[in-house]
SEMAR-389962 format. One record per residue: residue number from 1; x, y negated, z of N, C-alpha, C in turn. Coordinates in nm, 4 decimals. Layout:
BEGIN
(NUM; (X; Y; Z); (X; Y; Z); (X; Y; Z)) ...
***
This chain:
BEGIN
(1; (11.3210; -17.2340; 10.8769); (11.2524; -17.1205; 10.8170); (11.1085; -17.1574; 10.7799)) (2; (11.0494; -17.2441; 10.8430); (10.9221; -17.2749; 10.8129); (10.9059; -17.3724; 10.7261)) (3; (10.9824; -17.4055; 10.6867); (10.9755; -17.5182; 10.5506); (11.0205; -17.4273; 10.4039)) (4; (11.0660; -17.3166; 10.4184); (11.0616; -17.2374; 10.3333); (10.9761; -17.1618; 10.3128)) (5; (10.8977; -17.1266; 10.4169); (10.7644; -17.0010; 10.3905); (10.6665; -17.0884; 10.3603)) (6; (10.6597; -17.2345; 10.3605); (10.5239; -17.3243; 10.3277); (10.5486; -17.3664; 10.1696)) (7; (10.7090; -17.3644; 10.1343); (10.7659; -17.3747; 9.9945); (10.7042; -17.2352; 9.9329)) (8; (10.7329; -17.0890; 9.9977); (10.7348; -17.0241; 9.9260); (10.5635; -16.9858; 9.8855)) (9; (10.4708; -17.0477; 9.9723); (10.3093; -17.0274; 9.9539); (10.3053; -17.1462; 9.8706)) (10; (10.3382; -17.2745; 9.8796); (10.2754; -17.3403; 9.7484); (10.3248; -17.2731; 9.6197)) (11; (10.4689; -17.1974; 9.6227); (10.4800; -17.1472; 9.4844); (10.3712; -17.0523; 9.4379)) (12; (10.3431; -16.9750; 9.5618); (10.2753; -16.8774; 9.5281); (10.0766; -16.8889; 9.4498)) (13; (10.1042; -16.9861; 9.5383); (9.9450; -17.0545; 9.4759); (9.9620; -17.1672; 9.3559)) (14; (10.0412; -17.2373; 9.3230); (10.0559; -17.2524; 9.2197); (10.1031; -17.1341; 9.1005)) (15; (10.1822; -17.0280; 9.1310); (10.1717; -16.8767; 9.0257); (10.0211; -16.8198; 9.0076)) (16; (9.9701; -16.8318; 9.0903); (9.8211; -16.7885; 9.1036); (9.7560; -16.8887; 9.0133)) (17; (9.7128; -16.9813; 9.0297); (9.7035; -17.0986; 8.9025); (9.7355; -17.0500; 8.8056)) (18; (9.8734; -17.0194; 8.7653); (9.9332; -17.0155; 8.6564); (9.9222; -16.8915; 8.5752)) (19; (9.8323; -16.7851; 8.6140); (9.8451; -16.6967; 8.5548); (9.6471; -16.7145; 8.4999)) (20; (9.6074; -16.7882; 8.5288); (9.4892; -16.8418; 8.4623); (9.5083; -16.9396; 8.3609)) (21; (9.6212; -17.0390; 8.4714); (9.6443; -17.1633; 8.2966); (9.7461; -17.1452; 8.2474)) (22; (9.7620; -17.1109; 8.0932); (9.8774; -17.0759; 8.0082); (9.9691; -17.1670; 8.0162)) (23; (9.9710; -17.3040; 8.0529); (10.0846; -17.3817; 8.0388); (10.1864; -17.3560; 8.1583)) (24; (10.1265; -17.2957; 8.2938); (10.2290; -17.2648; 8.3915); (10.2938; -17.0863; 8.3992)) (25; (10.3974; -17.1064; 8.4466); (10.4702; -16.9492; 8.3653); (10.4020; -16.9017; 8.5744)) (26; (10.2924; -16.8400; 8.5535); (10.2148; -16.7824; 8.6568); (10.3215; -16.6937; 8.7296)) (27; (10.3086; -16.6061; 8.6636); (10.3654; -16.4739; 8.7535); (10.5420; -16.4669; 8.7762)) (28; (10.6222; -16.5401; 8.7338); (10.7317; -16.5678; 8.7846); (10.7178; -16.6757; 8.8921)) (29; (10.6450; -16.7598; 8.9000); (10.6192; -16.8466; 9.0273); (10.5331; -16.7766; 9.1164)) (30; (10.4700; -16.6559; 9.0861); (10.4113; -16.5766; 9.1924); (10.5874; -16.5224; 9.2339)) (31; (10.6163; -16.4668; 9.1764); (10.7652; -16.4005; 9.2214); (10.8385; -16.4498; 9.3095)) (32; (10.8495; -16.5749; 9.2304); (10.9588; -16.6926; 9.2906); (10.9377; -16.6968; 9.4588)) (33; (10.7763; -16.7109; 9.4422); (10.7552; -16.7522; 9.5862); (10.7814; -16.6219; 9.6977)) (34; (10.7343; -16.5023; 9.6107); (10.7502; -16.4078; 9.7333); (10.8922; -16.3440; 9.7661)) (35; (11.0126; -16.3807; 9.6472); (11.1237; -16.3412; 9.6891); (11.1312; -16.4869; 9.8122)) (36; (11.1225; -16.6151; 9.7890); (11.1484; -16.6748; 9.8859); (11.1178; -16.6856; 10.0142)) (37; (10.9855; -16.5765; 10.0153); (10.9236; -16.5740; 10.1688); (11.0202; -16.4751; 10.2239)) (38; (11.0641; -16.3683; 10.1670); (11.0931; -16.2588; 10.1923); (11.2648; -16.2877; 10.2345)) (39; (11.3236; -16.3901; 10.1413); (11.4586; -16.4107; 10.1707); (11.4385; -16.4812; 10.3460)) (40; (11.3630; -16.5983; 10.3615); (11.2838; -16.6366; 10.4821); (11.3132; -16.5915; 10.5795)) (41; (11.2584; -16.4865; 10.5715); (11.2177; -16.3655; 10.6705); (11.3462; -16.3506; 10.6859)) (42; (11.4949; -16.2795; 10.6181); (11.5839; -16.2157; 10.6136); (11.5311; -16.1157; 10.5932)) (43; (11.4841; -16.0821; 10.4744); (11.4209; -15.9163; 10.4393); (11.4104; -15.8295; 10.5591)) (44; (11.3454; -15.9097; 10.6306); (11.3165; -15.7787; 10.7903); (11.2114; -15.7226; 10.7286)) (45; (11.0844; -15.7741; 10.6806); (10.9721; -15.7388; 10.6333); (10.9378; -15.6936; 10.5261)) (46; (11.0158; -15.7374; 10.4315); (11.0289; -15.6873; 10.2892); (11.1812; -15.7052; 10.2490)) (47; (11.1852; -15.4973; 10.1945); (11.2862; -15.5210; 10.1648); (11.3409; -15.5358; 10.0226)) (48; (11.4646; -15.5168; 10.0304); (11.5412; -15.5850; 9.8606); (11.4641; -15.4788; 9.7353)) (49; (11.4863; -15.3373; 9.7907); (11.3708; -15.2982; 9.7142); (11.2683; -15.2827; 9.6422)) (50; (11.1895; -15.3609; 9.7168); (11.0186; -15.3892; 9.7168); (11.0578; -15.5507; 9.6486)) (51; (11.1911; -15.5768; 9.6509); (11.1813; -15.7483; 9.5642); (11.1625; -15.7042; 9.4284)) (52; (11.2618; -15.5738; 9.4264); (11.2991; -15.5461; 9.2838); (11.1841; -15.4978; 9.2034)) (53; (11.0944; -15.4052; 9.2961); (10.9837; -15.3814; 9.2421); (10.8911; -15.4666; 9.1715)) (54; (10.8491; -15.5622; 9.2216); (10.7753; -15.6814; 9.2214); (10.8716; -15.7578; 9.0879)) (55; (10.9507; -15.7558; 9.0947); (11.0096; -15.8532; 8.9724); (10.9926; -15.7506; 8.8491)) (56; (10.9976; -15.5767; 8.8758); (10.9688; -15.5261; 8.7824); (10.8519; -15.5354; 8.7047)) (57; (10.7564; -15.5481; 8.7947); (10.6140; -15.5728; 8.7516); (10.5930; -15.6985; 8.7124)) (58; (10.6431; -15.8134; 8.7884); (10.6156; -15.9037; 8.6526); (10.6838; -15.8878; 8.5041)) (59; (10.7890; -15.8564; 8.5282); (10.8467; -15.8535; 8.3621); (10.7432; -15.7957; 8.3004)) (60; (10.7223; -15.6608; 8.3311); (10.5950; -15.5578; 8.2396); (10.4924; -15.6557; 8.2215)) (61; (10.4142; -15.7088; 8.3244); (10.2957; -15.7705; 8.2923); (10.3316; -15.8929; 8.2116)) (62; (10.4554; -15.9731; 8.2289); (10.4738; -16.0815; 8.0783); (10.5182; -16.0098; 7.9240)) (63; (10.5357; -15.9159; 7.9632); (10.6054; -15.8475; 7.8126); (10.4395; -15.7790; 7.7906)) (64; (10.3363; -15.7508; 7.8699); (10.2501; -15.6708; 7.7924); (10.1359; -15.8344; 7.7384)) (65; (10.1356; -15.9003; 7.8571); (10.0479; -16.0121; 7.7788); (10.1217; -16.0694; 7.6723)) (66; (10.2465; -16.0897; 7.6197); (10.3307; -16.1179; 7.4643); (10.2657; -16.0204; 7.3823)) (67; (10.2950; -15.9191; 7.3691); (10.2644; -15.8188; 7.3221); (10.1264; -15.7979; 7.2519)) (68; (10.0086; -15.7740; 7.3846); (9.8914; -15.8105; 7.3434); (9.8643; -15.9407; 7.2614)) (69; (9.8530; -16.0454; 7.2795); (9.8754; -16.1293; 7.2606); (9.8695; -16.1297; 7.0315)) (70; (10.0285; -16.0730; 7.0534); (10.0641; -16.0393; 6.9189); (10.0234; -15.9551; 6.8752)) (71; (9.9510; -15.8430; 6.9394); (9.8827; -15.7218; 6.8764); (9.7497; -15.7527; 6.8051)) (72; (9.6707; -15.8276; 6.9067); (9.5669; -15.8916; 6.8642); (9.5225; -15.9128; 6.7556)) (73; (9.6341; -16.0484; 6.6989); (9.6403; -16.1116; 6.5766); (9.6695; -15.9968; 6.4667)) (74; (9.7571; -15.9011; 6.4820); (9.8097; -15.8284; 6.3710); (9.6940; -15.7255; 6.3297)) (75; (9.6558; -15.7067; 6.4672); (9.5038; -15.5626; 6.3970); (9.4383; -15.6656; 6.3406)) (76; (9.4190; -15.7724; 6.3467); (9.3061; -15.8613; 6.2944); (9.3721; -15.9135; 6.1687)) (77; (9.4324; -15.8633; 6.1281); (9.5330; -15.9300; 5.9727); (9.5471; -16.0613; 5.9388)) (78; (9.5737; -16.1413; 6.0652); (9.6038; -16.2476; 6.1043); (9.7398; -16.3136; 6.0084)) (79; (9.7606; -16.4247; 5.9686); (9.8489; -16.4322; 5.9358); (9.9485; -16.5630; 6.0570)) (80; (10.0581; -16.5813; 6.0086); (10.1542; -16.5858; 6.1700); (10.1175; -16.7764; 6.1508)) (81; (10.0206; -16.8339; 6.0795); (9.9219; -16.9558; 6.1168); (9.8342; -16.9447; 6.2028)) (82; (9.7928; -16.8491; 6.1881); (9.6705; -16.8252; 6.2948); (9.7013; -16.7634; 6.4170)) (83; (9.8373; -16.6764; 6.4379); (9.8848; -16.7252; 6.5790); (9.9564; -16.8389; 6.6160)) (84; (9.9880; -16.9139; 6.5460); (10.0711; -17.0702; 6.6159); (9.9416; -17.1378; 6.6357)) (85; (9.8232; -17.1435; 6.5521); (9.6871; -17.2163; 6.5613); (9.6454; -17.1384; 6.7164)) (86; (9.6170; -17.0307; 6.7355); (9.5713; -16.9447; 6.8886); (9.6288; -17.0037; 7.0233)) (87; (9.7614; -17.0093; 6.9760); (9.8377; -17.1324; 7.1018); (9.8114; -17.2780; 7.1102)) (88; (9.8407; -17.3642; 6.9875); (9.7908; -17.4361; 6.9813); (9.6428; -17.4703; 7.0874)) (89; (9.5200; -17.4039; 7.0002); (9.4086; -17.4393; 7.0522); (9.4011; -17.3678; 7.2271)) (90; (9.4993; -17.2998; 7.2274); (9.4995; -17.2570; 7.4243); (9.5417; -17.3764; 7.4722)) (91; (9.6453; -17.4531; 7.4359); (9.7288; -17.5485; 7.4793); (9.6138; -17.6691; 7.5061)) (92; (9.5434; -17.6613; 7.3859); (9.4415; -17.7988; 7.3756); (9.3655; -17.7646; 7.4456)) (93; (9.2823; -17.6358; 7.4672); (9.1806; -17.6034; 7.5532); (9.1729; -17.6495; 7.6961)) (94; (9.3123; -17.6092; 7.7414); (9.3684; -17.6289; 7.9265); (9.2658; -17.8112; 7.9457)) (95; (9.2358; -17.8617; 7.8876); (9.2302; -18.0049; 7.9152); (9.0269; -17.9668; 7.8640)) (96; (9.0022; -17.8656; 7.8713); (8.8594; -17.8578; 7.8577); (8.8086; -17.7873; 7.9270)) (97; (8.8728; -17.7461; 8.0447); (8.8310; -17.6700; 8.1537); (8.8423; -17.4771; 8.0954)) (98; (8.6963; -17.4380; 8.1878); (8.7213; -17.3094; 8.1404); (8.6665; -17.2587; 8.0035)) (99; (8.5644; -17.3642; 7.9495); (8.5233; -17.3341; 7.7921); (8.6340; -17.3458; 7.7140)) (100; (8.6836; -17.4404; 7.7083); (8.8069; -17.4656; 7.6208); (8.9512; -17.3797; 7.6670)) (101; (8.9623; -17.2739; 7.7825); (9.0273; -17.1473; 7.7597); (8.9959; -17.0684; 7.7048)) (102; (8.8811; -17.0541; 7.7212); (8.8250; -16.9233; 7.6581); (8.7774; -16.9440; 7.4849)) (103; (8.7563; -17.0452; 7.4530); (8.6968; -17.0989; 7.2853); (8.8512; -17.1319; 7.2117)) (104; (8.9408; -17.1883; 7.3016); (9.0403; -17.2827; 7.2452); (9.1192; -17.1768; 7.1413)) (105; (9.1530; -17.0801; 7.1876); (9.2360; -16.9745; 7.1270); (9.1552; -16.9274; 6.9835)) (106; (9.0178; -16.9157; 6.9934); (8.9413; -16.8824; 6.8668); (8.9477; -16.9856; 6.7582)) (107; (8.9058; -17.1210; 6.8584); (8.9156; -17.2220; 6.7176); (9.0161; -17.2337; 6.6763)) (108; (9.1238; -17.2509; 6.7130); (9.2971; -17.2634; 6.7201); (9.3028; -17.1539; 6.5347)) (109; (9.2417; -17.0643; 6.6577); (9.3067; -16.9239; 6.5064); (9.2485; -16.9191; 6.3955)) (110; (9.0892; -16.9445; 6.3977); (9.0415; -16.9527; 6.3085); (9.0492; -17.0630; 6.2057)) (111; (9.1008; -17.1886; 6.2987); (9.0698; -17.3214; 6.1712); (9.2555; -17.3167; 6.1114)) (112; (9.3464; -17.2367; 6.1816); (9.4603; -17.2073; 6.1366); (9.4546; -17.1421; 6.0031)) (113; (9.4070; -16.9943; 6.0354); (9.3690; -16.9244; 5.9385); (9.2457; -16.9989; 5.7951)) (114; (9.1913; -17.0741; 5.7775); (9.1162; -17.1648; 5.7621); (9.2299; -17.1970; 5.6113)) (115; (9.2948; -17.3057; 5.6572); (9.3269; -17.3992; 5.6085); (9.4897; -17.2772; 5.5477)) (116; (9.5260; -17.2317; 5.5842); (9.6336; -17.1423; 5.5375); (9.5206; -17.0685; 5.3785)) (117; (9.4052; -16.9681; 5.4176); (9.3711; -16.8858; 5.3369); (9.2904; -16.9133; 5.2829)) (118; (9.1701; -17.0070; 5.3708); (9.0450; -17.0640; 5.3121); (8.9768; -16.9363; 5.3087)) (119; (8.9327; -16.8257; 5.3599); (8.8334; -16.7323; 5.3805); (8.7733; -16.7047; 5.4772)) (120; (8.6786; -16.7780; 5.5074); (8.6278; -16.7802; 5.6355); (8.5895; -16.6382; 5.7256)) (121; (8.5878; -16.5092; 5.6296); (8.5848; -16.4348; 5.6509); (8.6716; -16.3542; 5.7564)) (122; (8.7768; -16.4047; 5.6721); (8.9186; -16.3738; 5.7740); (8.9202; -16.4161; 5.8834)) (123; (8.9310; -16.5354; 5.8518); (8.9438; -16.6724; 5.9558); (8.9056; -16.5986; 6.0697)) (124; (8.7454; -16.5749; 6.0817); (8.6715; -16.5302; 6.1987); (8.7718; -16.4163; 6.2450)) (125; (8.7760; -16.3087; 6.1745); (8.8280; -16.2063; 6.2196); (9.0008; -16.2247; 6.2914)) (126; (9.0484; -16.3292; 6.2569); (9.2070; -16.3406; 6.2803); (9.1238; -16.4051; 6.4130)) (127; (9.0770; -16.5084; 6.4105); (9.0217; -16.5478; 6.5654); (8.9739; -16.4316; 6.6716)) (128; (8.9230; -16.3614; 6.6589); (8.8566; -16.2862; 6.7343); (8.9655; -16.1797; 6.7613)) (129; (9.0662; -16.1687; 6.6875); (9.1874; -16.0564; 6.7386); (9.2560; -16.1438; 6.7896)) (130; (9.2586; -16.3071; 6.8035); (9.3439; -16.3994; 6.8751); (9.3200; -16.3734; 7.0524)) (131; (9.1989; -16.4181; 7.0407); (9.0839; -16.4241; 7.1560); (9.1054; -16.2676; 7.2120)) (132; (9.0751; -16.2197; 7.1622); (9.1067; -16.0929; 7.2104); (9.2314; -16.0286; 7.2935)) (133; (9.3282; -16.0555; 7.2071); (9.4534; -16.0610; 7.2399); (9.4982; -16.1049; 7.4091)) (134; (9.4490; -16.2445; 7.3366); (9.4881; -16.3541; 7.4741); (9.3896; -16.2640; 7.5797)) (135; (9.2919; -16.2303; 7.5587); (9.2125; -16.1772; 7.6833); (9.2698; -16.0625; 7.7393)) (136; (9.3578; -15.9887; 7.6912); (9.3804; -15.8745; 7.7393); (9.4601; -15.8807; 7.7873)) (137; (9.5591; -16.0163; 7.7517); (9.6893; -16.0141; 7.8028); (9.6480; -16.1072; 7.9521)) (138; (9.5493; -16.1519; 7.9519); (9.5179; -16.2331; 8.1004); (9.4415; -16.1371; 8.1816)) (139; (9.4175; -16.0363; 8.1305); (9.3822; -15.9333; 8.2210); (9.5046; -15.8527; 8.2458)) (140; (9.5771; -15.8099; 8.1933); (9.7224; -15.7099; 8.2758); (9.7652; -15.8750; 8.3150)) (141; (9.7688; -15.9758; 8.3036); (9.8305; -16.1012; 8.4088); (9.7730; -16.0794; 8.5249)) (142; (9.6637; -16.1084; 8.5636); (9.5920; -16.0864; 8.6667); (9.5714; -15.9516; 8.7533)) (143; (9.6164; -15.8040; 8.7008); (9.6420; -15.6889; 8.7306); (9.7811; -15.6738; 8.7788)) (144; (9.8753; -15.7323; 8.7441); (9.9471; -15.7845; 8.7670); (10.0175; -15.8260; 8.8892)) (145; (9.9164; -15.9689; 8.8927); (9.9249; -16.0718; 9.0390); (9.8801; -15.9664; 9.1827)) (146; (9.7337; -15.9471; 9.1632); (9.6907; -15.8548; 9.2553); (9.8035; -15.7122; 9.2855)) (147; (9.7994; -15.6993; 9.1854); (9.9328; -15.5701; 9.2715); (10.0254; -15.6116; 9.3445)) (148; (10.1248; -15.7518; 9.2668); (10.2436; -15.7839; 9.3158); (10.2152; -15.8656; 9.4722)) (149; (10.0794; -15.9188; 9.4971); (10.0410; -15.9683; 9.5671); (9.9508; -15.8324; 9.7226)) (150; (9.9450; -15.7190; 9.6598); (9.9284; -15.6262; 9.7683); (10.0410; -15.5343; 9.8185)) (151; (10.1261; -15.5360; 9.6950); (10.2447; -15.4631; 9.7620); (10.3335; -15.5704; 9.8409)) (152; (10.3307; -15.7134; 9.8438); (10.4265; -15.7851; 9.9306); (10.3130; -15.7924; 10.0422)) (153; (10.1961; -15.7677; 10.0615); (10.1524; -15.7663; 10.1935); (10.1173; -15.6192; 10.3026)) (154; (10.1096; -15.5360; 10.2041); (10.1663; -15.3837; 10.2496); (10.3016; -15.4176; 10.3410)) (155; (10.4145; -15.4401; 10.2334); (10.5654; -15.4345; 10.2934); (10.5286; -15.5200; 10.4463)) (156; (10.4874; -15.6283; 10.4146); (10.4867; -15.7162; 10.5015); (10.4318; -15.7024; 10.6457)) (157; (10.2734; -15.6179; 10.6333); (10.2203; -15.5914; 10.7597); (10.2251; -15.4345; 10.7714)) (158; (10.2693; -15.3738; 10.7027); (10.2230; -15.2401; 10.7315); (10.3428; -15.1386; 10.7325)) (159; (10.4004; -15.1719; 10.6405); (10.5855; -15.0800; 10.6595); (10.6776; -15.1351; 10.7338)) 
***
């Protein structure tokens, strides 16, 4: 049992990671890990319930950061270059620490949009609904984690 609850905390801290760096799928490895603590346990502590809950909430929080994400770009009359450029430059960013998360997605969209329309005008603006996007969607990620991460320690010490 204890080689599973030390499995199921590195998942969990690597999901935690991952819902900061876009290349790791965060909040299903937050999941992963806490259905595995919980299977662990033999759901004495948490039950099947409270799994289901928790898996509900990640789905919502990956379907609303997609979403956002794509909303972003579209209020910003983005064209669908300048969201493959937004990933792109997230992807490239991860390897520039935290400037290049937070910039990578703008330059991404904008030099996408760029070279597709040539209006720099746009450009900016498709970036900044990129950036945007991505930001909102790493905020319900992180709204997210913290919930799924207080309701498995509720279940755990307190019900």
């Amino acid at each position: 049992m204890m080689w599973w609850m030390i499995l199921a905390a590195i998942l969990v801290l690597v999901g935690i990671a991952g819902t900061i760096l876009p290349a790791l799928p965060g909040l299903p490895l937050v999941f992963a890990g806490l259905l595995l603590a919980a299977w662990a346990d033999g759901f004495q502590h948490v039950s099947g319930w409270t799994i289901v809950m928790l898996g509900v909430i990640a789905a919502v929080a990956m379907l609303a950061d997609f979403v956002s994400s794509l909303f972003g770009t579209k209020v910003a009359g983005a064209s669908k270059w300048a969201m493959v450029g937004a990933g792109v430059g997230t992807l490239v960013g991860i390897f520039f620490g935290i400037p290049g998360l937070l910039l990578g997605p703008f330059i991404g969209a904008v030099g996408a949009e760029l070279i597709y329309r040539e209006n720099l005008g746009q450009a900016t603006k498709a970036g900044l609904g990129a950036w945007l996007g991505l930001v909102l969607g790493a905020v319900a990620k992180m709204a997210a984690l913290f919930t799924m991460l207080a309701v498995f320690a509720s279940a755990w010490w307190i019900f």
